[in-house]
MIDOSE-1310 file (N, C-alpha, C; in nm, 2 decimals, decimal comma, always signed):
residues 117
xxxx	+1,09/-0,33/+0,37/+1,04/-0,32/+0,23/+1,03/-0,17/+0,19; +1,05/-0,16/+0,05/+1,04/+0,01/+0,00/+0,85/-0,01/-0,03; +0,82/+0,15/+0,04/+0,70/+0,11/+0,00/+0,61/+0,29/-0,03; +0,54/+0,30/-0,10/+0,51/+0,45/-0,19/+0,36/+0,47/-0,10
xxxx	+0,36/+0,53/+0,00/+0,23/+0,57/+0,03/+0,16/+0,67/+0,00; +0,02/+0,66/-0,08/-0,03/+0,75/-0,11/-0,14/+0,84/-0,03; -0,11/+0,96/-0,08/-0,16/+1,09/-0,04/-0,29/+1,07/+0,11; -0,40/+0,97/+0,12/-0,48/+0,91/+0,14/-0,44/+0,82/+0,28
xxxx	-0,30/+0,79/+0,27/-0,32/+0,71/+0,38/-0,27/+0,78/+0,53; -0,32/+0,74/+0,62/-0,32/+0,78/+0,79/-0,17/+0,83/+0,82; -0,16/+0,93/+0,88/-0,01/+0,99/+0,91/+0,10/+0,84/+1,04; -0,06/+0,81/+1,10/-0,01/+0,73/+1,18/+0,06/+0,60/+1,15
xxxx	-0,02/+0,52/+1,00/+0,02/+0,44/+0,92/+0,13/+0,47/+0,90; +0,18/+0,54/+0,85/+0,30/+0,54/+0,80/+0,41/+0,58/+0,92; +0,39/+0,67/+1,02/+0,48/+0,65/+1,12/+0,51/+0,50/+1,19; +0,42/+0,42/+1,17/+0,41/+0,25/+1,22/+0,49/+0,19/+1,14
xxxx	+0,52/+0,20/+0,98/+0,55/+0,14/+0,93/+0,70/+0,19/+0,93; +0,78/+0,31/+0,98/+0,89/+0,37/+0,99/+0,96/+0,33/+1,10; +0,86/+0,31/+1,24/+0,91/+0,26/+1,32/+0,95/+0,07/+1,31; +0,84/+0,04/+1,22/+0,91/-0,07/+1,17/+1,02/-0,14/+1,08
xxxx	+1,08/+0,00/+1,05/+1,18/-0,03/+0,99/+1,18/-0,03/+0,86; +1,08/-0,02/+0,80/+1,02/-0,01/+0,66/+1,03/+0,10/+0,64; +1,09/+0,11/+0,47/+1,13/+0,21/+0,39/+1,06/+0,33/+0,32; +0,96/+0,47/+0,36/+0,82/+0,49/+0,32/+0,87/+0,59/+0,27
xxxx	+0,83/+0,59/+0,13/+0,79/+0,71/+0,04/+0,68/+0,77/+0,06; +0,68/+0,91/+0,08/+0,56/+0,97/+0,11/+0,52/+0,99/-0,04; +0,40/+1,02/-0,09/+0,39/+1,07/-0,20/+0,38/+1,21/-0,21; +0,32/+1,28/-0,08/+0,35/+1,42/-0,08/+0,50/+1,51/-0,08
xxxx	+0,59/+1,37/-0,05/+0,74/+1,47/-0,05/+0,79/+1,45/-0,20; +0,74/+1,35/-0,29/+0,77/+1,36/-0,42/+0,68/+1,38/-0,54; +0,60/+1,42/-0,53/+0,48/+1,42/-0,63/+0,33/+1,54/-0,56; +0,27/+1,59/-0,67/+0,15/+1,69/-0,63/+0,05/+1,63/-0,61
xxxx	-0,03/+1,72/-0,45/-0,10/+1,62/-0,42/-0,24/+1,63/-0,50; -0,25/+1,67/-0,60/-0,37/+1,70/-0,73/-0,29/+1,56/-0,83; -0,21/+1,47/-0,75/-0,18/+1,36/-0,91/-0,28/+1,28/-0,89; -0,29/+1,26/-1,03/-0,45/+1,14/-1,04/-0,34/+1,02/-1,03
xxxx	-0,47/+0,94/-0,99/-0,40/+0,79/-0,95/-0,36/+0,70/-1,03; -0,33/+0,69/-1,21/-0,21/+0,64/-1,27/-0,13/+0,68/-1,24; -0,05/+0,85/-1,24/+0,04/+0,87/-1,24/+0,11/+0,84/-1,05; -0,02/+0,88/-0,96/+0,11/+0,77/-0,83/+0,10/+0,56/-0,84
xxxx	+0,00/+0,53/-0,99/+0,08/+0,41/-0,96/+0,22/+0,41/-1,04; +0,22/+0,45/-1,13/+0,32/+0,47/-1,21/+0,46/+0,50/-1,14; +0,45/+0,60/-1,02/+0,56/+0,65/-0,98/+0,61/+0,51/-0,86; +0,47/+0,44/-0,82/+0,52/+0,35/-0,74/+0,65/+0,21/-0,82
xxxx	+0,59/+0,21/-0,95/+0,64/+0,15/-1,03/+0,79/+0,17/-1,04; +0,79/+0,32/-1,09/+0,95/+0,35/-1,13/+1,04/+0,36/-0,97; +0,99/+0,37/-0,85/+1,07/+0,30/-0,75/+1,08/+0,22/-0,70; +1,01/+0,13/-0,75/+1,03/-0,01/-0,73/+0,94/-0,06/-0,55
xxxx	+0,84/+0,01/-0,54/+0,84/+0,02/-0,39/+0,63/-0,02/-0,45; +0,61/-0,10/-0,34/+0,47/-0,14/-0,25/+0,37/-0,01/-0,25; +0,30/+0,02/-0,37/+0,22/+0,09/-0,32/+0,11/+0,09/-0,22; +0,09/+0,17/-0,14/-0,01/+0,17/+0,05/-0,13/+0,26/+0,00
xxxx	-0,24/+0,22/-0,02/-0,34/+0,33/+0,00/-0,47/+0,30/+0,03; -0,55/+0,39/+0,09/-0,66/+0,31/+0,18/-0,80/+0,38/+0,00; -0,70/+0,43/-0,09/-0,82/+0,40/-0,22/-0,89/+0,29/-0,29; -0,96/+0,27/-0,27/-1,05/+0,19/-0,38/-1,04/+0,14/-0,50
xxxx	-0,96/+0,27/-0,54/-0,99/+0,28/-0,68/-0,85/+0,13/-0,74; -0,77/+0,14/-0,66/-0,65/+0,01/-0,70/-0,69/-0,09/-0,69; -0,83/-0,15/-0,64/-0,84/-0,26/-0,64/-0,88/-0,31/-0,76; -0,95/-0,21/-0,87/-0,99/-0,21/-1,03/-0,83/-0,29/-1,06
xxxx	-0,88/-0,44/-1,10/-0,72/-0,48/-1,15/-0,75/-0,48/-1,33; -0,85/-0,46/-1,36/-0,82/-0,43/-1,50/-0,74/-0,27/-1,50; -0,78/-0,20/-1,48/-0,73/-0,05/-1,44/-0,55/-0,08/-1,38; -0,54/-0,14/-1,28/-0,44/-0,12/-1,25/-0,40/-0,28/-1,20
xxxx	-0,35/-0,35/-1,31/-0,30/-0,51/-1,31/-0,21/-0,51/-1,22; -0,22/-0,65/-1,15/-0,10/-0,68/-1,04/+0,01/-0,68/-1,04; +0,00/-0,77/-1,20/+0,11/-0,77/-1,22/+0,24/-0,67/-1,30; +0,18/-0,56/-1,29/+0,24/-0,45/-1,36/+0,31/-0,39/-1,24
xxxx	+0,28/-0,43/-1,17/+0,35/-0,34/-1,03/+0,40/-0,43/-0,92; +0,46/-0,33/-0,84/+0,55/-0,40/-0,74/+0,46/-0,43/-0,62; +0,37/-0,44/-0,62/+0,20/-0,50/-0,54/+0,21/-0,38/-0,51; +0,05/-0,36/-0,47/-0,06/-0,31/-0,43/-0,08/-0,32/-0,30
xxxx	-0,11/-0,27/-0,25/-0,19/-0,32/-0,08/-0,24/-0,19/-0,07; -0,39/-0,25/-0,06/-0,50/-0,17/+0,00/-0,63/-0,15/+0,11; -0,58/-0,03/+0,23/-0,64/-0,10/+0,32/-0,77/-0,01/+0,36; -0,84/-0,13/+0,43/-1,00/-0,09/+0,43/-1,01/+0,02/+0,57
xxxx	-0,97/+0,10/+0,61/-0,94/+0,14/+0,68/-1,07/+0,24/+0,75; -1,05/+0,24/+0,92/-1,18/+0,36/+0,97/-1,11/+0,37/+1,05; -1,14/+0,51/+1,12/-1,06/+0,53/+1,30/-1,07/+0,38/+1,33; -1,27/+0,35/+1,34/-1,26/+0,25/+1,47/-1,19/+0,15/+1,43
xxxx	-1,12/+0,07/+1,33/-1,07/-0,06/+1,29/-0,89/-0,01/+1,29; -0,87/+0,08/+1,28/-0,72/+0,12/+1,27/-0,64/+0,07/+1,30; -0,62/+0,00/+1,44/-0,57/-0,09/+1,51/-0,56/-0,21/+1,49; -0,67/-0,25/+1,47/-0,68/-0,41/+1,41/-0,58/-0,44/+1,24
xxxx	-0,63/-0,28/+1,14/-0,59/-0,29/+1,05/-0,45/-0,28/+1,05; -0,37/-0,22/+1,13/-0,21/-0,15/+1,11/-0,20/-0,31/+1,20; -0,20/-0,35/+1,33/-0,18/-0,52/+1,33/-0,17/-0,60/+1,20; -0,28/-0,59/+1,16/-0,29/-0,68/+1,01/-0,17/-0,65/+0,90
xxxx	-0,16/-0,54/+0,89/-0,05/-0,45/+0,78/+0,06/-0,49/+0,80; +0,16/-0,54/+0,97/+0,26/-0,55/+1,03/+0,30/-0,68/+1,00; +0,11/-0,74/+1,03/+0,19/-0,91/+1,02/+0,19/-0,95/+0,90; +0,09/-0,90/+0,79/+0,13/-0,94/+0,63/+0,28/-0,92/+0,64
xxxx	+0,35/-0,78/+0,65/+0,47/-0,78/+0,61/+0,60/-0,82/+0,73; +0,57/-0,91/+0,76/+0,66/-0,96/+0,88/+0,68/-1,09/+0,80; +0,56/-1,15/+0,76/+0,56/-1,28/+0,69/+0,53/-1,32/+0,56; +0,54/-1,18/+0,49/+0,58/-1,24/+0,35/+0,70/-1,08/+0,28
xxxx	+0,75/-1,21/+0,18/+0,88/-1,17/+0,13/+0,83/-1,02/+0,06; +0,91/-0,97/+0,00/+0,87/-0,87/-0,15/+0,83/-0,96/-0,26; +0,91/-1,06/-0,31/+0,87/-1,17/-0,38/+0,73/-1,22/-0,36; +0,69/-1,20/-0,27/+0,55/-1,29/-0,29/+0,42/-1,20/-0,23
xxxx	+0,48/-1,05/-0,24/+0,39/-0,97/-0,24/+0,38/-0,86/-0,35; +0,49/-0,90/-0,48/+0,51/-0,85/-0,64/+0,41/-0,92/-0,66; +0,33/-0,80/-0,76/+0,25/-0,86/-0,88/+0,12/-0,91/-0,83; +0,09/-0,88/-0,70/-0,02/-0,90/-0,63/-0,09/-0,77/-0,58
xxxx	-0,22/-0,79/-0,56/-0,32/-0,72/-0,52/-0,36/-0,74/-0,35; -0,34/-0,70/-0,29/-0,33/-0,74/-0,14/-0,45/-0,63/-0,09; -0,54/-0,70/+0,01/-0,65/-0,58/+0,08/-0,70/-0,61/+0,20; -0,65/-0,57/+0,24/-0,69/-0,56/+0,43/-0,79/-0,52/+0,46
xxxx	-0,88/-0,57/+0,55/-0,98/-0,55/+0,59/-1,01/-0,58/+0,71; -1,03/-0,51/+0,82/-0,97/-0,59/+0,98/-0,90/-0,66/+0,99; -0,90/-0,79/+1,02/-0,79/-0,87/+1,04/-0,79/-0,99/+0,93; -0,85/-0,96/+0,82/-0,86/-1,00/+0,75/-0,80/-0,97/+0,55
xxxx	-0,71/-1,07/+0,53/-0,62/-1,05/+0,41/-0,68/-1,13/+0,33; -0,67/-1,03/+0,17/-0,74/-1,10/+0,09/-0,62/-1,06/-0,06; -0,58/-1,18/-0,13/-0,46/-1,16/-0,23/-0,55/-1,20/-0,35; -0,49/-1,15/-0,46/-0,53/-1,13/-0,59/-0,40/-1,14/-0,70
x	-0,38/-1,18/-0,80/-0,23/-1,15/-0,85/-0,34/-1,15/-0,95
């Protein structure tokens, strides 16, 4: 899956998700790391890719509606849960499509998934 990680999320996260074969846009290799958070949902939008961030602020779905984007996933992340959470992160996207992770709000929290559209 193409997927837009923002500025916020763990270096590690995203090398997990590279070794998994998953497609990651950094946001720092295309965009400044002073962009406020419409413009990296926006940019997740115009490439078509999963935006990743352990912000808060995405889960406001009046602010930033499900279904305007190519989902969301946001994770609750600490050192000490990291593991459990990047587990959790692997098996959401092992077992569900892009299709059925469009237009949804997805949030991780230990091993614990919680969806929103």
């Amino acid at each position: 899956m193409k997927i837009l990680a923002n500025h916020c999320v763990f270096g590690k996260t995203v090398c997990l998700l590279q070794k998994a074969w998953h497609e990651v846009i950094r946001l720092k290799d295309i965009a400044s790391a002073s962009s406020v958070d419409d413009a990296v949902g926006s940019l997740a939008v115009s490439h078509n890719a999963i935006l990743l961030s352990n912000d808060k602020d995405f889960t406001d779905i009046i602010k930033y509606p499900p279904k305007e984007h190519s989902g969301i996933i946001v994770l609750r992340i600490t050192p000490q849960s990291e593991g459990i959470v990047h587990n959790t992160l692997l098996s959401l996207l092992a077992s569900k499509s892009l299709e059925e992770i469009h237009g949804s709000l997805v949030v991780i929290r230990g091993n614990k998934i919680r969806f929103r559209r």
